[in-house]
C-alpha positions in Angstrom: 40.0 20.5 42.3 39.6 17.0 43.5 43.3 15.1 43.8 42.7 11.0 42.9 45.5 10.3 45.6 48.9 11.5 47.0 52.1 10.0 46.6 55.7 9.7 48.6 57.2 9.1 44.9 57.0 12.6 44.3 54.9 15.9 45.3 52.7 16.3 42.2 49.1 15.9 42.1 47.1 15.8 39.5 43.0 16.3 39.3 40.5 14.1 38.4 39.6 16.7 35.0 43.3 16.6 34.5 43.8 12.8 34.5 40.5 12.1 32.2 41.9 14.9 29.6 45.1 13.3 29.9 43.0 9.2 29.6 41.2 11.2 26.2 44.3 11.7 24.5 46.0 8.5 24.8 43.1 6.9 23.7 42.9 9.7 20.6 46.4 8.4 20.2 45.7 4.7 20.2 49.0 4.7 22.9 48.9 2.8 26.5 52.3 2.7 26.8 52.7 6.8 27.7 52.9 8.6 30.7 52.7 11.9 31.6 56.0 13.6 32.4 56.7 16.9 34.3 59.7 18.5 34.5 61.2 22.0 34.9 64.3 23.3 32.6 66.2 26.4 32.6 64.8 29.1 29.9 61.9 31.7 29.8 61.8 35.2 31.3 61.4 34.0 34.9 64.3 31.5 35.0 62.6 28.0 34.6 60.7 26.7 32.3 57.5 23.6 32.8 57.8 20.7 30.4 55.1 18.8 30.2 54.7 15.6 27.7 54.0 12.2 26.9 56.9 10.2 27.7 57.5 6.2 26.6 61.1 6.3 28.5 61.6 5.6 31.8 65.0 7.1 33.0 67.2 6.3 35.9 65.9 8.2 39.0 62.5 8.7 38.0 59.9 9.3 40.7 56.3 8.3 39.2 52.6 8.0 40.7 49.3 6.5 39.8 46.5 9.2 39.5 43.5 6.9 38.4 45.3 4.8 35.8 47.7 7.9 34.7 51.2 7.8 35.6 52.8 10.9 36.4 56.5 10.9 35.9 58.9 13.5 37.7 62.9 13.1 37.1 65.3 13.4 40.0 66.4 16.8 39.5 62.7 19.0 38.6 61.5 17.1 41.8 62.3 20.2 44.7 61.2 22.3 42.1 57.8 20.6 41.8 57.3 19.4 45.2 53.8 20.4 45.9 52.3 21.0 42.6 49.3 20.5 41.1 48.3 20.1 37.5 44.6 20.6 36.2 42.7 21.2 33.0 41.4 24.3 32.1 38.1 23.8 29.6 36.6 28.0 29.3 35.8 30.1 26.7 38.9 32.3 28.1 41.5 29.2 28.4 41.9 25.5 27.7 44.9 23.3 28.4 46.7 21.8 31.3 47.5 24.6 34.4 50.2 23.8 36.6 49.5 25.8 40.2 52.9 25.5 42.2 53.9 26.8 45.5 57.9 26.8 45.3 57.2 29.8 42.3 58.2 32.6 43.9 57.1 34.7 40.6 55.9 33.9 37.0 55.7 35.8 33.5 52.8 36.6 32.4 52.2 33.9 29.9 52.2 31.8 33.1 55.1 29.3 31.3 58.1 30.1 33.2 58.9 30.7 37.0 61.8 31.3 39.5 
């Protein structure tokens, strides 16, 4: 995995396969006024939850970064649970969607959707 660039805003990288799946859509969906937001909520078997989704808002507190022309959007409070992330793009006959590798998981389910 290749990271565009790194950012003080917030700890989340994101790859170069990532970001160009991510530029695909937005074009698919005619949109420039998206980003891509990451956050972390309380739910599935291991405690926490990832959300990941196109966002138009920008909320109070929001820590964003530039990968490439995508902005990355973290809020305030999934920030220490993120710090040092990174999201790619899976494209195999076994998988294909966004992967999220992050060190503050101190175990996942199996589905690979939830940590604590």
């Amino acid at each position: 995995m290749t990271e565009t660039q790194t950012t003080k805003s917030h700890g989340v990288t994101l790859s170069d396969l990532a970001a160009g799946k991510v530029k695909s859509l937005l074009e698919q969906e005619g949109r420039d006024d998206l980003r891509l937001r990451i956050g972390v909520q309380p739910g599935g078997c291991s405690g926490l939850i990832y959300q990941l989704y196109f966002d138009e808002r920008t909320l109070d507190g929001d820590l964003v970064a530039d990968f490439d022309g995508v902005e990355v959007v973290v809020d305030r409070m999934s920030a220490p649970y993120l710090d040092g992330a990174s999201i790619d793009f899976a494209d195999t006959i076994e998988k294909q969607g966004f992967t999220i590798d992050n060190p503050n998981a101190g175990s996942s389910c199996a589905c690979g959707d939830s940590f604590s």
